[in-house]
C-alpha positions as a printed Julia matrix, in Angstrom:
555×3 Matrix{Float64}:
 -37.76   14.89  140.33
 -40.3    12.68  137.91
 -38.69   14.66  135.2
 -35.04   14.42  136.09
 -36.29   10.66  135.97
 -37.79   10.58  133.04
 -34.64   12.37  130.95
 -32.26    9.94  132.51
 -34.36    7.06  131.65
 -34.69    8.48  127.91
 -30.93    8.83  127.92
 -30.89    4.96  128.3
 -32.87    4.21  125.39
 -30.39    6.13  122.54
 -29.36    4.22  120.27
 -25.92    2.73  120.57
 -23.33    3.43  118.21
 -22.84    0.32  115.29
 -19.12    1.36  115.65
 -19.16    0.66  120.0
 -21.7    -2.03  119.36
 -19.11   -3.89  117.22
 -16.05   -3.17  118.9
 -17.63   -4.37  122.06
 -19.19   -7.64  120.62
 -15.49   -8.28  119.56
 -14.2    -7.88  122.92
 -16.63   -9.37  124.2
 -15.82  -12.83  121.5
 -11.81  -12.3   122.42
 -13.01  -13.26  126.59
 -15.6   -15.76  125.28
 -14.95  -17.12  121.93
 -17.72  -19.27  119.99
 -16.49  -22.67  119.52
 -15.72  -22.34  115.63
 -13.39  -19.49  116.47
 -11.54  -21.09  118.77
  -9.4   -23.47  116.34
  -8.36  -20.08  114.5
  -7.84  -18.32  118.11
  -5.68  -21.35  118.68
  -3.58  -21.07  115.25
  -3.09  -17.17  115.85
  -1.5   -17.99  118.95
   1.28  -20.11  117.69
   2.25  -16.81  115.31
   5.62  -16.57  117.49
   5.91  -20.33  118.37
   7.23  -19.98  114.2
   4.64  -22.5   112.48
   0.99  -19.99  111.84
   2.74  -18.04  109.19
   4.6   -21.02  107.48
   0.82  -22.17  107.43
  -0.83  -20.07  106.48
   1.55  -19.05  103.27
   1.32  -22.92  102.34
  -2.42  -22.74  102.44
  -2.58  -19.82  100.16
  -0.21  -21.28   97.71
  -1.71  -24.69   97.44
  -5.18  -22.88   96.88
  -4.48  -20.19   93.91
  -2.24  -23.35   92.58
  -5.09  -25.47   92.71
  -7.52  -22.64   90.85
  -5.07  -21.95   88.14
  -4.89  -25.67   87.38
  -8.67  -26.13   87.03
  -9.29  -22.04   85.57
  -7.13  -22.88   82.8
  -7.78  -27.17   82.17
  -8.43  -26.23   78.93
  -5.9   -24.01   78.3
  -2.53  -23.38   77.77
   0.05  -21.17   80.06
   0.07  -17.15   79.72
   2.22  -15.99   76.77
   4.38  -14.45   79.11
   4.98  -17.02   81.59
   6.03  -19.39   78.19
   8.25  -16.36   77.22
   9.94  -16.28   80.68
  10.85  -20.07   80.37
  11.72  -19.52   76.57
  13.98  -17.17   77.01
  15.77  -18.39   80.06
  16.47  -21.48   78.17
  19.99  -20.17   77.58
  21.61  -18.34   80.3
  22.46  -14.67   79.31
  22.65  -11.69   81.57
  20.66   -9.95   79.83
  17.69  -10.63   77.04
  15.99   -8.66   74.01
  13.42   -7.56   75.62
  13.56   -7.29   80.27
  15.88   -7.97   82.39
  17.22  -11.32   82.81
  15.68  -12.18   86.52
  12.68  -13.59   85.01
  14.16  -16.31   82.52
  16.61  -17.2    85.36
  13.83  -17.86   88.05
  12.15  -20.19   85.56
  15.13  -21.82   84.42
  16.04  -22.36   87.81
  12.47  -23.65   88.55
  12.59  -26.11   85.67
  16.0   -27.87   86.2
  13.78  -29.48   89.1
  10.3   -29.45   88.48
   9.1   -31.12   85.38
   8.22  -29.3    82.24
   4.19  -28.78   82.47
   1.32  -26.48   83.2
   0.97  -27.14   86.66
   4.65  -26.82   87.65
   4.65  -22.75   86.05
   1.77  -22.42   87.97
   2.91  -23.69   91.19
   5.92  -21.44   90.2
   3.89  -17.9    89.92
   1.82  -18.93   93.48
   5.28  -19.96   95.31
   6.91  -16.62   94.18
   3.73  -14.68   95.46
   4.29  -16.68   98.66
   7.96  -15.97   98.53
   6.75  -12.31   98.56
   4.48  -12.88  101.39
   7.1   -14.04  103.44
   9.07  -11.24  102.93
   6.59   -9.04  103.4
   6.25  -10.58  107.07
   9.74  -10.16  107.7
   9.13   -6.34  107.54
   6.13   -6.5   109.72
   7.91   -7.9   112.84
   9.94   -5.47  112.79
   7.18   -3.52  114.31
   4.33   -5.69  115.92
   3.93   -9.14  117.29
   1.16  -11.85  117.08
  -1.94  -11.62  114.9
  -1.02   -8.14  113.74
   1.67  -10.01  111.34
  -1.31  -12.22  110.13
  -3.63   -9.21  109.67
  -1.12   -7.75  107.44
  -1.08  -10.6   104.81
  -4.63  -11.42  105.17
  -5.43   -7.82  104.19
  -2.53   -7.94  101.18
  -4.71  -11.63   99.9
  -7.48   -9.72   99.57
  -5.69   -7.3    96.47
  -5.28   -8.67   93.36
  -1.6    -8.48   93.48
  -0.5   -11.64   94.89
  -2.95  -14.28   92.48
  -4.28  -12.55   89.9
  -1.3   -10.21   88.58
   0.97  -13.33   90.35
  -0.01  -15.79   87.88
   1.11  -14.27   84.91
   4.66  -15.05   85.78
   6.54  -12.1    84.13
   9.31   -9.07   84.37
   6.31   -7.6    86.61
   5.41  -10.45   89.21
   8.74  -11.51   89.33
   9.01   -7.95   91.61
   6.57   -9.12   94.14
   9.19  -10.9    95.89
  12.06   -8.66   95.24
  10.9    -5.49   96.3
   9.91   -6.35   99.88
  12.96   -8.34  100.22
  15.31   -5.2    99.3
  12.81   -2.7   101.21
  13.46   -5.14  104.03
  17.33   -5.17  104.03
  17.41   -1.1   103.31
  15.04   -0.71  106.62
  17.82   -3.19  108.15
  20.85   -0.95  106.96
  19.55    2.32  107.89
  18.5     1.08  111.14
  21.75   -0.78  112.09
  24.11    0.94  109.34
  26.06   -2.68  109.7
  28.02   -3.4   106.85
  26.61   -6.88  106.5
  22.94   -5.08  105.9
  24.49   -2.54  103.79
  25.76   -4.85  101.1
  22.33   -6.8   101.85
  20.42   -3.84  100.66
  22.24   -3.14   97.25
  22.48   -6.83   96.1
  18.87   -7.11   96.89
  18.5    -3.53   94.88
  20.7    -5.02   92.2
  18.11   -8.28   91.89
  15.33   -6.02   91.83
  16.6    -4.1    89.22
  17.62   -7.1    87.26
  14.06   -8.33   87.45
  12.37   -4.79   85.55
  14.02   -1.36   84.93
  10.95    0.04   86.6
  13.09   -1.16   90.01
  14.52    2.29   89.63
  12.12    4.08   90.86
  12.52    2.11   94.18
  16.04    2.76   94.2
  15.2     6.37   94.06
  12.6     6.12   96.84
  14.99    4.52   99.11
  17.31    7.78   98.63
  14.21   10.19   98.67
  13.43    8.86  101.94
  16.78    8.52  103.82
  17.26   12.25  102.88
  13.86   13.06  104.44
  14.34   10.7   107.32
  15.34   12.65  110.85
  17.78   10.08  111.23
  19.89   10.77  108.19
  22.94   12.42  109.07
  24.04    9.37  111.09
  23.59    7.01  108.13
  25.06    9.25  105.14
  27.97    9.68  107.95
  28.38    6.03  107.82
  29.58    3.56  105.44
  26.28    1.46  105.12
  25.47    3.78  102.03
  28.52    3.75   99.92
  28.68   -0.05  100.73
  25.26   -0.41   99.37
  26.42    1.51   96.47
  29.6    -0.36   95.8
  28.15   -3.81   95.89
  25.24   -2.67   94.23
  26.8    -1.44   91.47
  29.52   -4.61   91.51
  26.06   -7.16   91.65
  25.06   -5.38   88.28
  28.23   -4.7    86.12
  27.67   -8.01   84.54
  24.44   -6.95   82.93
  25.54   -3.06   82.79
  28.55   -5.16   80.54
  25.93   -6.99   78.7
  23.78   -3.61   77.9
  27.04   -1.71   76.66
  28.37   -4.98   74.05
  25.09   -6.04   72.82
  23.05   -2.46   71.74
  20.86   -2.26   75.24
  17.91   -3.65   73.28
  15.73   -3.9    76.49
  16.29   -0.07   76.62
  15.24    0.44   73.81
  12.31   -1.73   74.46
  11.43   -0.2    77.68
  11.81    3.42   76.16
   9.18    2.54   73.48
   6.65    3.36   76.24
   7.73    6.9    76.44
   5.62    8.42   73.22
   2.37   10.02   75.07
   2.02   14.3    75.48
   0.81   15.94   78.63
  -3.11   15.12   77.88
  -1.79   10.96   77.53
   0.08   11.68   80.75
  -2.48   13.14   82.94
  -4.73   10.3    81.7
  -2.64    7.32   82.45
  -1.79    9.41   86.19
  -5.91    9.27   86.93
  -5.83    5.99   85.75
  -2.66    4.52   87.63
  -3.8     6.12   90.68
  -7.78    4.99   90.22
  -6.12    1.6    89.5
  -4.19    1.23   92.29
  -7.1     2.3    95.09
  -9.23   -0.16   93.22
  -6.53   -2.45   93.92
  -6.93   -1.63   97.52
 -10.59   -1.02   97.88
 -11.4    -4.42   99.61
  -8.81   -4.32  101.57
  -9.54   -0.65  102.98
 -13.0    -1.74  103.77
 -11.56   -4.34  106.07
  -9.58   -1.95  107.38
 -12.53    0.63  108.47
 -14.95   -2.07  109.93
 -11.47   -3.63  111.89
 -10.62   -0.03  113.49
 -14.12    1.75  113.29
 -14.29    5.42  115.25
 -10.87    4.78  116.19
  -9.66    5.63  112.72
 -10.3     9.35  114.4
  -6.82    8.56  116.22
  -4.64    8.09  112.39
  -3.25   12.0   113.12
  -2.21   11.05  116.45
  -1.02    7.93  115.06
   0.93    8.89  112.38
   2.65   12.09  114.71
   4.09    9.24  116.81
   5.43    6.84  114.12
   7.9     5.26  114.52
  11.09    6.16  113.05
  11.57    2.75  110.69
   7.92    2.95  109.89
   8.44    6.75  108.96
  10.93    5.59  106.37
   8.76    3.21  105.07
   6.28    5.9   104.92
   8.51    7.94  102.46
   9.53    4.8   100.62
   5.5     4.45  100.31
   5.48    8.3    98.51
   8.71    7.61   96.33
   6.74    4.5    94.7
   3.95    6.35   93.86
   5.17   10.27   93.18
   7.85    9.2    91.4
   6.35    7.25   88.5
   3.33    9.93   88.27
   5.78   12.87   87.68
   8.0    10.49   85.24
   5.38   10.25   83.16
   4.1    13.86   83.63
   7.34   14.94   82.29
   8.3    12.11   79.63
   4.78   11.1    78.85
   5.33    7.69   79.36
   2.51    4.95   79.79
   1.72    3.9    83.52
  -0.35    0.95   83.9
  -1.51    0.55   87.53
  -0.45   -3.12   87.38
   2.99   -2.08   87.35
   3.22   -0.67   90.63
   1.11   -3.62   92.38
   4.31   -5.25   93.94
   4.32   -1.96   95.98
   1.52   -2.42   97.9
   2.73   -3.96  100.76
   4.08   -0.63  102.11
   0.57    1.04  102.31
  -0.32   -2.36  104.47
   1.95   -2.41  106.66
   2.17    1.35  107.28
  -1.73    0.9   108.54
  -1.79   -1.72  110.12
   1.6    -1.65  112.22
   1.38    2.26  112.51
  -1.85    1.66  114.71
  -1.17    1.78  118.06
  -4.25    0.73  119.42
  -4.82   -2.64  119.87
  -6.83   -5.42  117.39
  -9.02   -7.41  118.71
  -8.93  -10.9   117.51
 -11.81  -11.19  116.84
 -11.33   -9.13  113.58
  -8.07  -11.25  112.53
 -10.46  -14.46  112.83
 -13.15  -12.82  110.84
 -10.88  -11.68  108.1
  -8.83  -14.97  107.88
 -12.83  -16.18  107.28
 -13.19  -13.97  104.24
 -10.1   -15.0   102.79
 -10.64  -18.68  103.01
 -14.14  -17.92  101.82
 -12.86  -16.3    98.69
 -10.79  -19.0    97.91
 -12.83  -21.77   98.11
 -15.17  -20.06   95.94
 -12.75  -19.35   93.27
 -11.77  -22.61   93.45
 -15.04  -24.57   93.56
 -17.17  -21.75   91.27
 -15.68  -19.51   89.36
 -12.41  -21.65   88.34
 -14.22  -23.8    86.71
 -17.09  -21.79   85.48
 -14.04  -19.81   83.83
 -12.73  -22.99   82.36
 -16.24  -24.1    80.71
 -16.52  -20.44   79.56
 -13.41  -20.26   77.34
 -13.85  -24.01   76.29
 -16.41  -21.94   74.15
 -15.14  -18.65   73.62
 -11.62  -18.9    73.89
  -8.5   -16.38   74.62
  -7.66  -13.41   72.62
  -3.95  -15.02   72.28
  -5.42  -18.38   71.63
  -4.34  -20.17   74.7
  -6.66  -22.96   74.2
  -4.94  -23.71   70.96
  -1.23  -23.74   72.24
  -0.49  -27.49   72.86
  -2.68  -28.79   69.97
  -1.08  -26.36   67.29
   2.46  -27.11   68.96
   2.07  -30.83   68.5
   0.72  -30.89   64.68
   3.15  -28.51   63.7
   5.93  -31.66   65.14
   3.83  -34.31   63.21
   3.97  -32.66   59.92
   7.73  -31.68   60.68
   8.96  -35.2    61.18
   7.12  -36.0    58.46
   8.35  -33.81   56.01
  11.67  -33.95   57.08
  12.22  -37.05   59.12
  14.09  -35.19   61.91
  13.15  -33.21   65.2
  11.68  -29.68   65.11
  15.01  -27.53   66.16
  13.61  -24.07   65.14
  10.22  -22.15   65.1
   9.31  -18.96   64.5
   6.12  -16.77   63.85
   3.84  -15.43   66.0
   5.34  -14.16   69.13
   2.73  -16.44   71.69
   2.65  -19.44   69.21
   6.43  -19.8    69.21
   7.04  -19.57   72.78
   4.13  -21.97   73.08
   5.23  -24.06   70.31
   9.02  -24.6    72.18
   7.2   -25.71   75.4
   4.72  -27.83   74.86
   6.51  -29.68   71.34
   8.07  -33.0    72.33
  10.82  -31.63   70.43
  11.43  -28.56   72.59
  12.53  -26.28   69.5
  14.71  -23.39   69.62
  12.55  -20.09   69.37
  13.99  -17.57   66.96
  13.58  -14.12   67.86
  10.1   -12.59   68.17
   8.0   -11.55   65.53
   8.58   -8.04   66.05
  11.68   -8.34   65.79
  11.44  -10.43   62.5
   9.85   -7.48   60.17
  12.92   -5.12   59.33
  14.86   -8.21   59.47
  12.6   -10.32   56.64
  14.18  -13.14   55.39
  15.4   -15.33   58.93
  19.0   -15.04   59.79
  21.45  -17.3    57.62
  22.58  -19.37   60.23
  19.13  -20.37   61.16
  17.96  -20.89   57.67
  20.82  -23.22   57.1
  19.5   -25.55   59.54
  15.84  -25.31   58.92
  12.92  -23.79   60.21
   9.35  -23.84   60.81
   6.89  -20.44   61.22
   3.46  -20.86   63.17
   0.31  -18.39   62.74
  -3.37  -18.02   63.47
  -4.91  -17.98   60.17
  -7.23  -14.83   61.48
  -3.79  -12.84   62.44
  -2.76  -10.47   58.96
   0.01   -9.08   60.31
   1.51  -12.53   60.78
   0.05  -14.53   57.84
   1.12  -11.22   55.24
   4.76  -11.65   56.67
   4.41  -15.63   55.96
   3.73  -15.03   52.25
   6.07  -12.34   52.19
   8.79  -14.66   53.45
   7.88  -17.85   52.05
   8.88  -17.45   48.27
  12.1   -15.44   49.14
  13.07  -18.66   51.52
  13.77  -21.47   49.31
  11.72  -24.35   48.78
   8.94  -24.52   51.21
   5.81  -26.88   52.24
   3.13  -25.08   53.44
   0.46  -26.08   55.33
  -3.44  -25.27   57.04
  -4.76  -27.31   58.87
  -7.39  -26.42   61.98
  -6.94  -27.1    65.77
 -10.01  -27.48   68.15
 -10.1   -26.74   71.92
 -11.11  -29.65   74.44
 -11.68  -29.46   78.18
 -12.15  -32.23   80.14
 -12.93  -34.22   76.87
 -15.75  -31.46   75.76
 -14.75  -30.08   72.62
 -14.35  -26.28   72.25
 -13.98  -23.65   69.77
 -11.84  -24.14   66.27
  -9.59  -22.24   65.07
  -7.23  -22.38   61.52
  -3.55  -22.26   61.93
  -0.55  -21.78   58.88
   2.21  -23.99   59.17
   5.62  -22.9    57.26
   8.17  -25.31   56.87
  11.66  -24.4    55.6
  14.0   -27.41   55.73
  17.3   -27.6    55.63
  19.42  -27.02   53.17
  20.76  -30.09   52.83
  17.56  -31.33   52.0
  15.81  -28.48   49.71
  17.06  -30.11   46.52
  14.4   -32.71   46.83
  10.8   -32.32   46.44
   9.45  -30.86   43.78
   6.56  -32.21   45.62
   7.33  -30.08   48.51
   7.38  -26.7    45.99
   4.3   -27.89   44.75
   2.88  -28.28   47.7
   3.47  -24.99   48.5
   2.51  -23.55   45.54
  -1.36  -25.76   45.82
  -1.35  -24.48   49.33
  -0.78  -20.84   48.57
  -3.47  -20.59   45.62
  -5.86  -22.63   47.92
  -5.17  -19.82   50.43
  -5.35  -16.59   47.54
């Protein structure tokens, strides 16, 4: 009897489980929350009353806008954010380069906000909002409450939706398009209603106007309605060939533009495809390690928030629902279909290119668990995020900015507005008129058109400019100005390669210096080429000379 005693009293003294321990401290915190939970507890229970979500996406926007105004004080916007704005200066439906989705978004943006650094960046954090939001639509679709939360908390703690969001380009400008189409498609399927049918291929179309790369959605949405159980009753609706019809009618204006103009961004995009099968299999490892590194944090989360009970994903995923199971092979298309692209065409497949698809592995997890969350886990995650924020903002923003005060940008972003507003001086001064044209270096002249008072017409990128060589007539007949880092050859050997076959030309070094917060920075020595007009060549034998002193100064 002492014995039987003596077992059952040892039994008592094993050590408990860290995974029960945990889950029953948060149970335990969801019947008798700490006082500093409670104002969260309080804002996760308002989630249906409409306002927690709204919140919390404002929050997160004014935050990441806030670090990208003090990360980058000292300098300018990313060369492809300037490019976006650049090149939707004039509307086209299509551009040299992408799609025209990007240019239109920041045109758009621009006729109301004012032309400055903040506004773009207030841009790129309200379109990764914009994504969040949509990403939330597709969430309640399958769970209520905090759930939704958990799902973008978990999505803010990837890199996607500040890091890869601020460089507003043909690749964030997919973060909000993709859930919004996903969204509609998951809509049609479900209801096969013609009104969600031509909602899913206009979004499709906007998607696909925003990077070719969208095709590879497209082609997931038809992988997985012909793997869905469900599919006979939607192909044996109209709610496909709807989404077909106004699909294709949403893109024939830019299918028009690619067939009169030479498809240029086709070209463009098919320039990636130029690896073998070693190339390939290196950029799959990498696109795949890229993308789980992408996730990492978040997947942590995830196995402290559902402990043992991640034991129960089999059981879990056998009794998926049927719109999350089409999300589920919308989740495979997105990721197999890229990797055996460029297994076959040995194209390259940066990780950062399927970021804006990340959403689906989120809310596949989270809203295919059918066991409950506590709270308590939502609370503590919503603490990490803030956390993280308010770190970036307070530490390593401006760490960041003191850093490259002194060491600068590869592209020379701290250079941008100083370069862009010498280059007017001597301009006006040389010519007495306003800067209308610049060319050069692909960054510079984007920069150069934004942050000039003068706002000057960019000519067509660098690249572009080589087999061309001598500027197109009609902008040579009204003048022109080319912009280089002194340090860039391929750049400064077209500049005295152009500059004698030109006409008269001034020529001109000079050297910019970075500032931050009124702390100067690094130097750096710029070439200014100035071609004026024709109507006012004749003149200055000054100007020749001028040219001709600057060029053996240079030699």
């Amino acid at each position: 009897m002492w014995r039987l005693n003596a077992s059952f009293s040892l039994s008592h003294l094993r050590p408990v489980p860290f995974d029960f321990a945990f889950q029953a401290m948060a149970e335990r915190s969801d019947r008798a929350p700490a006082r500093w939970r409670r104002p969260f507890l309080h804002w996760l229970s308002a989630v249906e009353a409409g306002w927690a979500v709204p919140l919390l996406l404002a929050c997160f926007v004014a935050i990441w806008t806030l670090y990208l105004v003090i990360a980058y004080a000292g300098g300018g916007l990313h060369p492809d954010t300037l490019e976006a704005w650049a090149v939707g200066r004039n509307f086209a439906f299509g551009y040299q380069k992408h799609p025209p989705l990007m240019g239109w978004v920041t045109a758009a943006w621009t006729s109301v906000f004012p032309l400055s650094d903040w506004s773009l960046q207030l841009m790129a954090m309200a379109n990764a909002g914009l994504a969040l939001f949509f990403v939330d639509l597709i969430s309640r679709q399958f769970v209520t409450g905090h759930k939704r939360v958990l799902v973008l908390l978990l999505l803010m703690l990837t890199p996607a939706y500040q890091f890869h969001a601020q460089r507003f380009n043909a690749n964030a400008v997919l973060l909000a398009t993709w859930p919004l189409a996903t969204y509609c498609f998951l809509r049609a399927f479900e209801t096969r209603a013609a009104l969600w049918a031509a909602a899913a291929g206009s979004t499709t179309a906007l998607a696909m106007i925003g990077k070719y790369y969208s095709i590879f959605l497209v082609a997931s949405f038809v992988f997985a309605a012909l793997a869905h159980p469900g599919r006979r009753a939607y192909f044996s609706s109209a709610s496909p060939w709807i989404s077909v019809v106004v699909g294709l009618a949403a893109l024939s204006p830019h299918l028009y533009w690619l067939a009169t103009t030479g498809a240029s961004t086709f070209t463009y995009a098919l320039a990636h495809a130029n690896g073998n099968v070693v190339s390939s299999l290196g950029e799959v490892r990498n696109f795949l390690l890229g993308l789980a590194a992408a996730m990492s944090v978040s997947a942590v989360c995830w196995a402290l928030i559902a402990g043992t009970r991640l034991k129960q994903f089999p059981a879990d995923f056998a009794a998926m629902s049927p719109g999350l199971r089409l999300l589920f092979f919308i989740a495979i298309g997105t990721i197999a279909l890229p990797v055996l692209t460029s297994l076959a065409m040995g194209t390259d497949l940066p990780s950062l290119w399927a970021l804006q698809g990340l959403f689906l592995v989120v809310v596949l997890v989270v809203c295919g668990a059918r066991y409950p969350i506590e709270r308590f886990h939502t609370v503590n995650v919503t603490v990490i995020v803030a956390i993280v924020a308010l770190a970036a903002v307070l530490v390593a923003a401006p760490i960041h900015a003191i850093y490259r005060n002194k060491h600068g940008y590869e592209e020379g972003r701290n250079f941008y507005a100083q370069a862009a507003d010498r280059a007017t001086h001597e301009w006006r001064e040389l010519t007495g008129e306003p800067l209308s044209i610049v060319t050069g270096d692909d960054a510079l002249t984007f920069a150069t058109a934004f942050y000039s008072p003068d706002h000057p017409r960019h000519a067509r990128p660098l690249v572009y400019q080589y087999p061309w060589g001598v500027p197109r007539k009609a902008m040579a007949d009204g003048g022109w100005a080319a912009l280089c880092f002194h340090d860039q050859d391929l750049c400064r050997g077209w500049i005295e390669w152009v500059s004698p076959q030109a006409g008269p030309s001034v020529r001109r070094e000079f050297t910019v210096q970075a500032s931050l917060w009124g702390r100067p920075g690094l130097t750096r020595q710029m070439i200014l080429l100035m071609v004026p007009s024709r109507g006012e060549r004749a003149a200055p034998e000054s100007a020749a000379n001028d040219f001709s002193a600057s060029r053996r100064a240079a030699e």
